[in-house]
N, CA, C and O atoms as a Maestro MAE file, in Angstrom:
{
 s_m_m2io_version
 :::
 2.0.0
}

f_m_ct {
 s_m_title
 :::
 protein
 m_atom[304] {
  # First column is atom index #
  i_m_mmod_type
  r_m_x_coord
  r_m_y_coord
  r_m_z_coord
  i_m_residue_number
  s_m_chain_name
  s_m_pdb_residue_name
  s_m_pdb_atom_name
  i_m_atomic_number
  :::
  1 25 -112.064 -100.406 7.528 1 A "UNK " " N  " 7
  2 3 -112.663 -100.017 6.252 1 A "UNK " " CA " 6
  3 2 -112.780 -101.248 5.365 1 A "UNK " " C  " 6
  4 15 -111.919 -102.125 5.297 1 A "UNK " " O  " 8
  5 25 -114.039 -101.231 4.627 2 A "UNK " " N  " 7
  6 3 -113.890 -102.303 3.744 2 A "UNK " " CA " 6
  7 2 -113.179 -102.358 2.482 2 A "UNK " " C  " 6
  8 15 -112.922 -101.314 1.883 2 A "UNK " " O  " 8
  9 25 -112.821 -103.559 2.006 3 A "UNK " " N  " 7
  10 3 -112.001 -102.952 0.650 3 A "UNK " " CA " 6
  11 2 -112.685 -102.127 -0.791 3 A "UNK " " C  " 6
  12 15 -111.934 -101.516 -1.552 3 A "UNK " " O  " 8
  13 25 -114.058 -102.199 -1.012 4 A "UNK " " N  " 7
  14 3 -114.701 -100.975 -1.723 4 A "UNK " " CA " 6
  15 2 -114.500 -99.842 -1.281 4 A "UNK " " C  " 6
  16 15 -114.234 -99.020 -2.157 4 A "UNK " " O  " 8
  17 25 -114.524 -99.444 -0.190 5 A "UNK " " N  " 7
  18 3 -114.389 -98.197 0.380 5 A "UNK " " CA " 6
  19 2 -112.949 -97.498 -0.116 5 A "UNK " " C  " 6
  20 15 -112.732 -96.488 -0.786 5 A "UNK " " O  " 8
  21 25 -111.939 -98.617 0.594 6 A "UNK " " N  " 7
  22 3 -110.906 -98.056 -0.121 6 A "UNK " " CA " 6
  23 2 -110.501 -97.837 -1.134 6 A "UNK " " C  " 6
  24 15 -109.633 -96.979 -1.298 6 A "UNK " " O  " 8
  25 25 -111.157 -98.753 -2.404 7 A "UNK " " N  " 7
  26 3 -110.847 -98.432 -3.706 7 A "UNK " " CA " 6
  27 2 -111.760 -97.604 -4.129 7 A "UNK " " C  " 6
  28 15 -111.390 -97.181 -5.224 7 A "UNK " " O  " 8
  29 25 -113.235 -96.941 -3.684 8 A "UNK " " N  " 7
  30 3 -113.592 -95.618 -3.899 8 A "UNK " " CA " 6
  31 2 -112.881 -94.581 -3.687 8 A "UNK " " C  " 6
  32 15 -112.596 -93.595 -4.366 8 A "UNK " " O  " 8
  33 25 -112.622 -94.944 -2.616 9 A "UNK " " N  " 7
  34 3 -111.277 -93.148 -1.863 9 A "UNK " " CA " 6
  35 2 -110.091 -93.357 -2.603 9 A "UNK " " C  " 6
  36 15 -109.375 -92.355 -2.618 9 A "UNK " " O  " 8
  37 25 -109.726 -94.161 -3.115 10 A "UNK " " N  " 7
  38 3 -107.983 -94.322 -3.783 10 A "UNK " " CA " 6
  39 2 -108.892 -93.511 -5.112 10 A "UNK " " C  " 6
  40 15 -108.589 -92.325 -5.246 10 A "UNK " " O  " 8
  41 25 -109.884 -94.012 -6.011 11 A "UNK " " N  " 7
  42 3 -110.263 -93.484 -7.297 11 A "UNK " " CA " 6
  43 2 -110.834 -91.683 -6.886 11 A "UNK " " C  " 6
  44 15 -110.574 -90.609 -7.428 11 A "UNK " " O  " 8
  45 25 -111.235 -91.854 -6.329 12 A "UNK " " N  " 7
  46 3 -111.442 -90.375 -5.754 12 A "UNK " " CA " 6
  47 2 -110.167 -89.323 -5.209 12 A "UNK " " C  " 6
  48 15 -110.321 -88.138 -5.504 12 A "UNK " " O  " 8
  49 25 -109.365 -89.561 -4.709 13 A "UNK " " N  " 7
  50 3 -108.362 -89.210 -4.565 13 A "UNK " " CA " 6
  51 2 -107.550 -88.796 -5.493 13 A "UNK " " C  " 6
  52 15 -107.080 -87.661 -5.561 13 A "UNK " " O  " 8
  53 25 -107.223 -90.283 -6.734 14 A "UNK " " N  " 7
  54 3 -106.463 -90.076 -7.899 14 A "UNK " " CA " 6
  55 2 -107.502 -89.056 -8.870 14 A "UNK " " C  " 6
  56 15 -106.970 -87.988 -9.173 14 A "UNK " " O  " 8
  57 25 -108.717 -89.233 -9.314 15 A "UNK " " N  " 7
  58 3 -109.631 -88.072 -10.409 15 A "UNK " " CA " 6
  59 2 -109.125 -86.649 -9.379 15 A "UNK " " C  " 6
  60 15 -108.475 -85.794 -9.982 15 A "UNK " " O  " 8
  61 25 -109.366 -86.434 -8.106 16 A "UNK " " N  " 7
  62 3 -108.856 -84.879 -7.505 16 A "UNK " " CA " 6
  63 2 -107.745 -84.622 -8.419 16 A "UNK " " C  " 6
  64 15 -107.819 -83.645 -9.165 16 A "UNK " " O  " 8
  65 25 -106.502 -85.555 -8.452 17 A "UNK " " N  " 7
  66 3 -104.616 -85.181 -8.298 17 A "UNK " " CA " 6
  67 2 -105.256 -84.609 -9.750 17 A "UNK " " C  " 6
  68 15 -105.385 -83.402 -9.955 17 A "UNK " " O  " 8
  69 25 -105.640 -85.649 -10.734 18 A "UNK " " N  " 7
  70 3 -105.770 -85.562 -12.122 18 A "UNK " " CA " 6
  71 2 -106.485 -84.142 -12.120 18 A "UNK " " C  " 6
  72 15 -105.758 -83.224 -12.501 18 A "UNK " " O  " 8
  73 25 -107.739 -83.812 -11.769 19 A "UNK " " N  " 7
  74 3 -108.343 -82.544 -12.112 19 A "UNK " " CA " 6
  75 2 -107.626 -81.272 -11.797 19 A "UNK " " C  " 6
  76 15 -107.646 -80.222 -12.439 19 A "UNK " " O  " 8
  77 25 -107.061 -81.523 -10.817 20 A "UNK " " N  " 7
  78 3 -105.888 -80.461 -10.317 20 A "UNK " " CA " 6
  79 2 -104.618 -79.883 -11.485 20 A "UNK " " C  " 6
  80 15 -104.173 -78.770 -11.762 20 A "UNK " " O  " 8
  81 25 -104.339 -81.283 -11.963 21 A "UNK " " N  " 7
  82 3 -103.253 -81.017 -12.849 21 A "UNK " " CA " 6
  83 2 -103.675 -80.314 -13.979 21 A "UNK " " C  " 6
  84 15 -103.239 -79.269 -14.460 21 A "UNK " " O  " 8
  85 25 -105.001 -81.371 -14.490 22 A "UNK " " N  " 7
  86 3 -105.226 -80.293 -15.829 22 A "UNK " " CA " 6
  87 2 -106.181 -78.913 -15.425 22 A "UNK " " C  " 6
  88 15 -106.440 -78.314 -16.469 22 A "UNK " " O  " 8
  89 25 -106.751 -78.265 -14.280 23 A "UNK " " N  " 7
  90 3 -106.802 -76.883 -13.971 23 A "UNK " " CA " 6
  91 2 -105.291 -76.319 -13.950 23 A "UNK " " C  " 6
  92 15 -105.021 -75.599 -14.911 23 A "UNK " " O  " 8
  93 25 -104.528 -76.475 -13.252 24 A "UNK " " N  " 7
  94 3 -103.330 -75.574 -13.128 24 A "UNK " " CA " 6
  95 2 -102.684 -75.829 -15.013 24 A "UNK " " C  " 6
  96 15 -102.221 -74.894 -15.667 24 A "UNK " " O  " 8
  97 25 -102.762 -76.656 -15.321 25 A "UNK " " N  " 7
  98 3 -102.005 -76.666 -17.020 25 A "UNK " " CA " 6
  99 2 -103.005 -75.254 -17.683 25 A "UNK " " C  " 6
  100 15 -102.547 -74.141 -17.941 25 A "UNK " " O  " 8
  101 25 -104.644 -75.754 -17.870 26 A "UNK " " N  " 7
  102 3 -104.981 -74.629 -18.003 26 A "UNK " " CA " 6
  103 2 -104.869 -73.057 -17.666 26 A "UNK " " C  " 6
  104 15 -104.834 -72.066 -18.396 26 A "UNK " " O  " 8
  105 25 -104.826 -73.225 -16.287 27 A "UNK " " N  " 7
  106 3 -104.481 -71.616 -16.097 27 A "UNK " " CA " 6
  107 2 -103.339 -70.746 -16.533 27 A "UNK " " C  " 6
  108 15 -103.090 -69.549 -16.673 27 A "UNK " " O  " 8
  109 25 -102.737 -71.963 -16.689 28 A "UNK " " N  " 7
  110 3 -101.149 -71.889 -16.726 28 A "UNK " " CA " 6
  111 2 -100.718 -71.121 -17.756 28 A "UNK " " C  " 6
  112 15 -99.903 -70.198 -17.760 28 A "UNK " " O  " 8
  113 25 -101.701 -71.864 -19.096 29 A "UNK " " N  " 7
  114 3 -101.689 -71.285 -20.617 29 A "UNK " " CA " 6
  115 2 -102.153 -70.226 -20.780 29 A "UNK " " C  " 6
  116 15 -102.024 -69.841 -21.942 29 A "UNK " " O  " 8
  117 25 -102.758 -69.405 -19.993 30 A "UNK " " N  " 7
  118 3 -103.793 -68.208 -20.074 30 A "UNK " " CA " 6
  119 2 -102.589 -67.317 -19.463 30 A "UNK " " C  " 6
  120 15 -102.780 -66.110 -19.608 30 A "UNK " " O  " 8
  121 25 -101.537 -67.626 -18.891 31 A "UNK " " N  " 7
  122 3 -100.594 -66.668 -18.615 31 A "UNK " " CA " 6
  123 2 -100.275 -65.928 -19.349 31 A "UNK " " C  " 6
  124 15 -100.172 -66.720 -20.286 31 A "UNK " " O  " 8
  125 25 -99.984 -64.930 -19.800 32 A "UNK " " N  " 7
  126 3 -99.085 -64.312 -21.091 32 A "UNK " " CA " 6
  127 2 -97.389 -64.420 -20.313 32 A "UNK " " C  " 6
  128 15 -96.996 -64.446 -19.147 32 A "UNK " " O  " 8
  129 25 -96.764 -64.457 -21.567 33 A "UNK " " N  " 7
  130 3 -95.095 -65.037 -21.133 33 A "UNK " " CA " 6
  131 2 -94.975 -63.680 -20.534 33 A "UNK " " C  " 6
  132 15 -95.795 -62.773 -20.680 33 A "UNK " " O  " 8
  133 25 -93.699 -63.623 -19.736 34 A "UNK " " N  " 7
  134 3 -93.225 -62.192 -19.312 34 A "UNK " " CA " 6
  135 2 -91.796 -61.367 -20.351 34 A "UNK " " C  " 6
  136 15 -90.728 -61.816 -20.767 34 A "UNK " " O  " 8
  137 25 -92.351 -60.227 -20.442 35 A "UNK " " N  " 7
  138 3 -91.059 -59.657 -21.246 35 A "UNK " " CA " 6
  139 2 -89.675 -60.122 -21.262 35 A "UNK " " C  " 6
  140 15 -89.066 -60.154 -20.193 35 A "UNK " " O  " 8
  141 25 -89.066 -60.510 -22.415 36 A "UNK " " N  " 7
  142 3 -87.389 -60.687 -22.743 36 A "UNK " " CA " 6
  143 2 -87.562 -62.177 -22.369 36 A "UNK " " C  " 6
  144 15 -86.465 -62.686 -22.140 36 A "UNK " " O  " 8
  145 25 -88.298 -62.786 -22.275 37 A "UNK " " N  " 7
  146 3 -88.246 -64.385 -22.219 37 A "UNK " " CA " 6
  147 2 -88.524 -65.332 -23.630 37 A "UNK " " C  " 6
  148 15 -88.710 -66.530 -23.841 37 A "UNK " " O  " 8
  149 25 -88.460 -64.333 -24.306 38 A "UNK " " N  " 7
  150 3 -88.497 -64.880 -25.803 38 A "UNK " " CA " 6
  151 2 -86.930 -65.069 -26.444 38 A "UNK " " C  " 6
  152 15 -86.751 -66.048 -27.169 38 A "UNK " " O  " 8
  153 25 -86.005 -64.315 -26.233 39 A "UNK " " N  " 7
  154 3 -84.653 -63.979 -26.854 39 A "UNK " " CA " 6
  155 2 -83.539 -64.762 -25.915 39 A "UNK " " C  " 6
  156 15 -82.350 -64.507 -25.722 39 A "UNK " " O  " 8
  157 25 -84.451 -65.891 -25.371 40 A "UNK " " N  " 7
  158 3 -83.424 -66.598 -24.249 40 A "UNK " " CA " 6
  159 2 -82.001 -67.077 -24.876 40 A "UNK " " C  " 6
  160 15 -80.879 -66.644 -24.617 40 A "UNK " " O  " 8
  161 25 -82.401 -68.134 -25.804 41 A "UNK " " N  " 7
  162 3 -81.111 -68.292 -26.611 41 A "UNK " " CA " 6
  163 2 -80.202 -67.592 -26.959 41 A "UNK " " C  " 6
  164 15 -79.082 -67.963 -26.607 41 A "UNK " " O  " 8
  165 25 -80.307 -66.417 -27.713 42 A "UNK " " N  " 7
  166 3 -79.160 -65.086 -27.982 42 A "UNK " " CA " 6
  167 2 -78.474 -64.700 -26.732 42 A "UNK " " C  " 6
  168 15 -77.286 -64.377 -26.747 42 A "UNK " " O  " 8
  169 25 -79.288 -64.726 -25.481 43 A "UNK " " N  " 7
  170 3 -78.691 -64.336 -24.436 43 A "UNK " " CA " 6
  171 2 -77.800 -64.942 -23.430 43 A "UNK " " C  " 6
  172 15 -77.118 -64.370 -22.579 43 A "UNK " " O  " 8
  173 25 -77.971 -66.652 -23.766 44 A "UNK " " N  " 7
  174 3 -77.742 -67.169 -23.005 44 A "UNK " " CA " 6
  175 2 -76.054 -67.661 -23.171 44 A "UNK " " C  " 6
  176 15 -75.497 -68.115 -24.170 44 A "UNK " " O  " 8
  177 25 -75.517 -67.397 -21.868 45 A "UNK " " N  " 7
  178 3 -73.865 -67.963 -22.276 45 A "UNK " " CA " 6
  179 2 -73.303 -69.027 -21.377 45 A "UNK " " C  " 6
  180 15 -72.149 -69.415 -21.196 45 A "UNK " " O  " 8
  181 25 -74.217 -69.310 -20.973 46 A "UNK " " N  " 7
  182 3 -73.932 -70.798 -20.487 46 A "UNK " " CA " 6
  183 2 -73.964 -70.812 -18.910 46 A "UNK " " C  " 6
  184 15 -73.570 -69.836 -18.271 46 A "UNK " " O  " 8
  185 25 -74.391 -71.822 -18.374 47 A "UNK " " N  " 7
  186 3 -74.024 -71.802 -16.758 47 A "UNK " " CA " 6
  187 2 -74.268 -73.464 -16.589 47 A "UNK " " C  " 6
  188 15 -74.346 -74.330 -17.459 47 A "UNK " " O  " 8
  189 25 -74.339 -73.543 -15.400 48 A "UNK " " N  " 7
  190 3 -73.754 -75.308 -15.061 48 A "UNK " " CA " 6
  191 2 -74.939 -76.228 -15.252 48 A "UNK " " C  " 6
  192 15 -74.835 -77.374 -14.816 48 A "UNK " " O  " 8
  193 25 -75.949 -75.888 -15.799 49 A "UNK " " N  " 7
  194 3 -76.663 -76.626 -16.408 49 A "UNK " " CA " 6
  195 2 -76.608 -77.700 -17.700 49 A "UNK " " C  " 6
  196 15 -77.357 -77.787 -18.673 49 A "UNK " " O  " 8
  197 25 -76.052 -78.068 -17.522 50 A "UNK " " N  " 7
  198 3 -75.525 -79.214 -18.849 50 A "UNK " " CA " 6
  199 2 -76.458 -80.046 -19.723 50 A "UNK " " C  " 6
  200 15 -76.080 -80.559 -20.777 50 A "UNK " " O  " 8
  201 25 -77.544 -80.142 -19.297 51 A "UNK " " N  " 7
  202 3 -78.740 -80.574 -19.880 51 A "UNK " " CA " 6
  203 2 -79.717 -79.176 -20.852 51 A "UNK " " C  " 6
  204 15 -80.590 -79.254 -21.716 51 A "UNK " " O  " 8
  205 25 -79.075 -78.062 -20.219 52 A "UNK " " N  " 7
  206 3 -80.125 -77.486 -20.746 52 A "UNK " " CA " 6
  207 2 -79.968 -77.154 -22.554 52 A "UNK " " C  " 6
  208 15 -78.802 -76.848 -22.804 52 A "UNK " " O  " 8
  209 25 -80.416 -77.153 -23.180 53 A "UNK " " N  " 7
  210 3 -80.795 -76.797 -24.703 53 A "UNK " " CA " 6
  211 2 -80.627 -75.713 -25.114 53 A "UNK " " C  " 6
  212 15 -81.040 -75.410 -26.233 53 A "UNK " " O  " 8
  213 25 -79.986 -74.847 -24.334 54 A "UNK " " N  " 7
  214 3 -79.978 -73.814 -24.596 54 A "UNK " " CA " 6
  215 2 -78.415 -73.561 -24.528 54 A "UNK " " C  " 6
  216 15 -77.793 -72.543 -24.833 54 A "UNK " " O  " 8
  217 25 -77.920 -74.875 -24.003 55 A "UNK " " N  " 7
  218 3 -76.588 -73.999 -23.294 55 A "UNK " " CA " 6
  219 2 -75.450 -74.302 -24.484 55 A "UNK " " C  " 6
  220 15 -75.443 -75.276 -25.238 55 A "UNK " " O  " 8
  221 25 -74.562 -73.281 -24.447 56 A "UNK " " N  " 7
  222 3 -74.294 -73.678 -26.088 56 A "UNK " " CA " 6
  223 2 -72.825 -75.112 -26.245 56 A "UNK " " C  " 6
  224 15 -72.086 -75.398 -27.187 56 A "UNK " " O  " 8
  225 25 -72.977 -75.774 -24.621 57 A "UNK " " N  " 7
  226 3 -72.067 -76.891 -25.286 57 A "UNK " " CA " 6
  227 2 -72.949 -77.868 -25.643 57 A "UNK " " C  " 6
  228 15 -72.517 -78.818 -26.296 57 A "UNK " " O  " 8
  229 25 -74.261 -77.813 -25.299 58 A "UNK " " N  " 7
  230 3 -75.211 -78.482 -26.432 58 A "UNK " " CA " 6
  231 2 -75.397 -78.361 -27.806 58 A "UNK " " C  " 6
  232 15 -75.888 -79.220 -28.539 58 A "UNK " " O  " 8
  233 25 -74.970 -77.219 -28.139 59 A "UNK " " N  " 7
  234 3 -75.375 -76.226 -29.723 59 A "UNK " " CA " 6
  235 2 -74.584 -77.074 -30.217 59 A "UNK " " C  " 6
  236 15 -73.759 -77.560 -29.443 59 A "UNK " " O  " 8
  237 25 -74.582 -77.584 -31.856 60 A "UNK " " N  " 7
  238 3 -73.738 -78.111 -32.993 60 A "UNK " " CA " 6
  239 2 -72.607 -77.284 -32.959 60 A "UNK " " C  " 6
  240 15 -72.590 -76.111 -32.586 60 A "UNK " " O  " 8
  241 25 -71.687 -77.933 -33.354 61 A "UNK " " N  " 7
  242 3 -70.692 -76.920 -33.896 61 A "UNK " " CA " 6
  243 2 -70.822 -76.540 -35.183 61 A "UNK " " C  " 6
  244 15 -71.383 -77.188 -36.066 61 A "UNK " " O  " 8
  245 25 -70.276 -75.437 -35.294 62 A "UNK " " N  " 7
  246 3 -70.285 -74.879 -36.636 62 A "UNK " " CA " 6
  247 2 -69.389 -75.450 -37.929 62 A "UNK " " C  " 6
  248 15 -68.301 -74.879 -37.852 62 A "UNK " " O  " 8
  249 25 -69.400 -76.122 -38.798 63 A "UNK " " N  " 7
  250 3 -68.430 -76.296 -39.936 63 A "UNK " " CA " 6
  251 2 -67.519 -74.646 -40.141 63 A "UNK " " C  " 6
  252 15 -67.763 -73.442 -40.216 63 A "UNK " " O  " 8
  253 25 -66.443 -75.539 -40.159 64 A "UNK " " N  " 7
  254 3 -65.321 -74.830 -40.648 64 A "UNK " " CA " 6
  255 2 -65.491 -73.155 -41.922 64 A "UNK " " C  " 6
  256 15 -65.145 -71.974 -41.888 64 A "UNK " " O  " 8
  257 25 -66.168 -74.009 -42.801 65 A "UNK " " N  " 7
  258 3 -66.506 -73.066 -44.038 65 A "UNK " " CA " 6
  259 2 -67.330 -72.285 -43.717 65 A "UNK " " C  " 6
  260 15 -67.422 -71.465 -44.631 65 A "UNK " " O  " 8
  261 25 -68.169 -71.998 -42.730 66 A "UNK " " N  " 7
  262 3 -69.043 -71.208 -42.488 66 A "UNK " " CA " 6
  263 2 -67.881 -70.260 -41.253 66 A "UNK " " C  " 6
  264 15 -67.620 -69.057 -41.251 66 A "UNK " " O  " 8
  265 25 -67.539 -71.014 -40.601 67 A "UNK " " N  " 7
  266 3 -66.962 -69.775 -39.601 67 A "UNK " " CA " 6
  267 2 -65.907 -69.157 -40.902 67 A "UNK " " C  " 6
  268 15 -66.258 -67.978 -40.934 67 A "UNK " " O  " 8
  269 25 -65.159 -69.268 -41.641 68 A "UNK " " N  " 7
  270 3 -64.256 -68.583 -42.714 68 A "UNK " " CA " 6
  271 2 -65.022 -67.555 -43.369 68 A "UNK " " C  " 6
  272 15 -64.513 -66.491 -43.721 68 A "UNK " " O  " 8
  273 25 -66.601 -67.936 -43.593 69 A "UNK " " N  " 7
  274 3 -67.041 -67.204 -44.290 69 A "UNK " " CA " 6
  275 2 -67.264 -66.003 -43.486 69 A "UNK " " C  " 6
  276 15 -67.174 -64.881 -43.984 69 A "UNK " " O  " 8
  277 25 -67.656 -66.277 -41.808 70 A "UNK " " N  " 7
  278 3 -68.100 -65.201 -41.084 70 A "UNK " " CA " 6
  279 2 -66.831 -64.032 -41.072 70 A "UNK " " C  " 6
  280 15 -66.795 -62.817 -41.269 70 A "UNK " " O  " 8
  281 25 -66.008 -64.883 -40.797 71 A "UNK " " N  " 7
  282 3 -64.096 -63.783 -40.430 71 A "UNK " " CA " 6
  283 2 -64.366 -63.487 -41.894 71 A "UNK " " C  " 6
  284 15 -65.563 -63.722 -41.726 71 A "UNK " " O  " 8
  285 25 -64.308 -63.193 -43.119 72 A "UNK " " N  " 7
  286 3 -64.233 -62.721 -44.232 72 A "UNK " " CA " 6
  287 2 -65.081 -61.465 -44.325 72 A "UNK " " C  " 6
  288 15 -64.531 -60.428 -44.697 72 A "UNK " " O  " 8
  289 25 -66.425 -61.467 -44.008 73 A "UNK " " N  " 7
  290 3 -67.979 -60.813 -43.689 73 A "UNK " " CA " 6
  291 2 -67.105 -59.213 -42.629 73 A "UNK " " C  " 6
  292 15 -66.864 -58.054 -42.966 73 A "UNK " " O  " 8
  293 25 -66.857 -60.072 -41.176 74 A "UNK " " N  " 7
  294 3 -66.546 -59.186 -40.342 74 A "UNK " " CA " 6
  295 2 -65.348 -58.093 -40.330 74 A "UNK " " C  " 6
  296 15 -65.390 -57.006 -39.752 74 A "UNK " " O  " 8
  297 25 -64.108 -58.692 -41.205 75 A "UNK " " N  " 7
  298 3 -63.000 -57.850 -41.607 75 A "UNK " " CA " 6
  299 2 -63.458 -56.237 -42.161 75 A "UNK " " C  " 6
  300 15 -63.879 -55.974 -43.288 75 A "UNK " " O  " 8
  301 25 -63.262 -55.351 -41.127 76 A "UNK " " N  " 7
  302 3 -63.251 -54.283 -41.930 76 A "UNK " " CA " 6
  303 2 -61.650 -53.506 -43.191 76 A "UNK " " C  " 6
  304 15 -61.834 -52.494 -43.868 76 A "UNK " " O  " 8
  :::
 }
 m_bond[303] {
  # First column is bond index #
  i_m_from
  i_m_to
  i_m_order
  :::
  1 1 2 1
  2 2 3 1
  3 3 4 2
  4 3 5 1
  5 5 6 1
  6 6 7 1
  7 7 8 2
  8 7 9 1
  9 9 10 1
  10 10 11 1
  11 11 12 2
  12 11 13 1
  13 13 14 1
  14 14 15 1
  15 15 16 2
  16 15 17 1
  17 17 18 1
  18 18 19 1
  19 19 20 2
  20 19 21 1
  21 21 22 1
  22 22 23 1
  23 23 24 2
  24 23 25 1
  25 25 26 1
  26 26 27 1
  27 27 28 2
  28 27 29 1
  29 29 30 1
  30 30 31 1
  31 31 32 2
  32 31 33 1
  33 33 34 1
  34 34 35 1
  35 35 36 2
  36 35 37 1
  37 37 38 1
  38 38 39 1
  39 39 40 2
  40 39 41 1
  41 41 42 1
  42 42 43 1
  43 43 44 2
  44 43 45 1
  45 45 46 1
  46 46 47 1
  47 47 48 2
  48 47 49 1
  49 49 50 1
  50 50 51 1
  51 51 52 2
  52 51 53 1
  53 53 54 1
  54 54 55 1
  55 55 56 2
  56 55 57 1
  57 57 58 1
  58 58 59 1
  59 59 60 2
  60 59 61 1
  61 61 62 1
  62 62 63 1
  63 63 64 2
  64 63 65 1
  65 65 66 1
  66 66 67 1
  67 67 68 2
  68 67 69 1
  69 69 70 1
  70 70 71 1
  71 71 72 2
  72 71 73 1
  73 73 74 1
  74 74 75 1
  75 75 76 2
  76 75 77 1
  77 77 78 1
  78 78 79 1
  79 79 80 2
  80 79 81 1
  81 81 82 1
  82 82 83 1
  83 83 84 2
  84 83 85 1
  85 85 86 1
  86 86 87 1
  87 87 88 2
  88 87 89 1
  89 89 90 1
  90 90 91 1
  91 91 92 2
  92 91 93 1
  93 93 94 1
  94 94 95 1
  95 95 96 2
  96 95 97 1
  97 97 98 1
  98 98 99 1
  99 99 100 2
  100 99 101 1
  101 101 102 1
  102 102 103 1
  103 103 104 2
  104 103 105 1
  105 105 106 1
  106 106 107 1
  107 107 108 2
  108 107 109 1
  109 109 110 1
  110 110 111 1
  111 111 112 2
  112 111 113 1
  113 113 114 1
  114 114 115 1
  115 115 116 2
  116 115 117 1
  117 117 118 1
  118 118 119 1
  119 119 120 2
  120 119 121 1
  121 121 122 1
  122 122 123 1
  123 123 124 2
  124 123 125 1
  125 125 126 1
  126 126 127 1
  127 127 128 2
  128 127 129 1
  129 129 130 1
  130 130 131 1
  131 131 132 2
  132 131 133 1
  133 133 134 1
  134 134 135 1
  135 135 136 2
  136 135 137 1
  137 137 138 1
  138 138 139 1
  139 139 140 2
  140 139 141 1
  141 141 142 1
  142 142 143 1
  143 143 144 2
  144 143 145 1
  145 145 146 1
  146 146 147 1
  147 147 148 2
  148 147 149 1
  149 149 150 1
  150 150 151 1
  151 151 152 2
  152 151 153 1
  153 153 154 1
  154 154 155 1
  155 155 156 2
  156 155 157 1
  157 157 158 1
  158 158 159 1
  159 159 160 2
  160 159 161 1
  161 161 162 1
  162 162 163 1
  163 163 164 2
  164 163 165 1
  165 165 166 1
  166 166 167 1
  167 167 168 2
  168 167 169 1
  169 169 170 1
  170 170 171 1
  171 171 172 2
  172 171 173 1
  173 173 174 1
  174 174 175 1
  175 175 176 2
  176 175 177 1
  177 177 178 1
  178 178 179 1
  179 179 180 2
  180 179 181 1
  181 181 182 1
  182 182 183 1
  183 183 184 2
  184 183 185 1
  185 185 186 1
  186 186 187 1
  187 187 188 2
  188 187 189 1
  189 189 190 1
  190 190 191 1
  191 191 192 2
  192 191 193 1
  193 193 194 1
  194 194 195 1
  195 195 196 2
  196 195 197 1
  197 197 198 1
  198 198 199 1
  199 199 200 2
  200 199 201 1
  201 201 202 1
  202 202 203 1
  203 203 204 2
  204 203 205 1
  205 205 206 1
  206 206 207 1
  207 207 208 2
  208 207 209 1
  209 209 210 1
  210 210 211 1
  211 211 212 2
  212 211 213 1
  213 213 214 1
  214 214 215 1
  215 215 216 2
  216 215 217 1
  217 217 218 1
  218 218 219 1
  219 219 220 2
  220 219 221 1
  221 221 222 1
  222 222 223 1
  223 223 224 2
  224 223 225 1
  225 225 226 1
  226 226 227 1
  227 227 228 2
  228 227 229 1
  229 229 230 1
  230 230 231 1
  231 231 232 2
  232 231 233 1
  233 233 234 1
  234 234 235 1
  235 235 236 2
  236 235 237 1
  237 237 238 1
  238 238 239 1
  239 239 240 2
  240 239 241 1
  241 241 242 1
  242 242 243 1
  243 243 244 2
  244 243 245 1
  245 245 246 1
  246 246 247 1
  247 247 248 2
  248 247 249 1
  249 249 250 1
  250 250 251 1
  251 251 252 2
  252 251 253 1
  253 253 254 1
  254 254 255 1
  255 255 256 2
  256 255 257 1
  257 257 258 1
  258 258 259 1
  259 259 260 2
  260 259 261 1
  261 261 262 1
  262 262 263 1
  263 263 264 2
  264 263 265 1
  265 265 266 1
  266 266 267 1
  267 267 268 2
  268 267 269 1
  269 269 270 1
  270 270 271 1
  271 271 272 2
  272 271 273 1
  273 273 274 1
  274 274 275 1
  275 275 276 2
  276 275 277 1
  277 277 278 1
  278 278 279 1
  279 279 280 2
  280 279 281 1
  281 281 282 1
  282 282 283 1
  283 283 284 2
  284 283 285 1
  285 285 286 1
  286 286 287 1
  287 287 288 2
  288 287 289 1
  289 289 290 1
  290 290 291 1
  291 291 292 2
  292 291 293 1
  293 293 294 1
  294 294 295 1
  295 295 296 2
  296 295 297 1
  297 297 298 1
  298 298 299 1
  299 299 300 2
  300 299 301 1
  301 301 302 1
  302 302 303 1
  303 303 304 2
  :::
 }
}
């Protein structure tokens, strides 16, 4: 093969990968989410994912004065 050839088929090759990606992104968005995948956070109590954002040894901790205020709130 000559070397044009190959750098046609390498650019042809790479515009396919590229058009591919942004069809599937598109379709992707036209999904509607599936039920209870909105309330992930409230639900979530942690598993061995340590990166994830959700997991709550990522979460801030709470200041002191606010958890006092909650035990005060909850006392019946």
């Amino acid at each position: 093969m000559s070397e044009t050839v190959r750098i046609i088929v390498a650019i042809a090759i790479m515009a396919v990968l590229i058009a591919l990606f942004f069809v599937s992104f598109l379709l992707n968005k036209k999904i509607p989410e599936p039920e209870g995948c909105r309330d992930l956070k409230k639900n979530c109590v942690g598993c061995g994912i340590l990166s994830c954002g959700s997991n709550p040894a990522n979460q801030p901790a709470k200041p002191k004065t606010e958890e006092k205020e909650e035990g005060k709130n909850n006392v019946v």
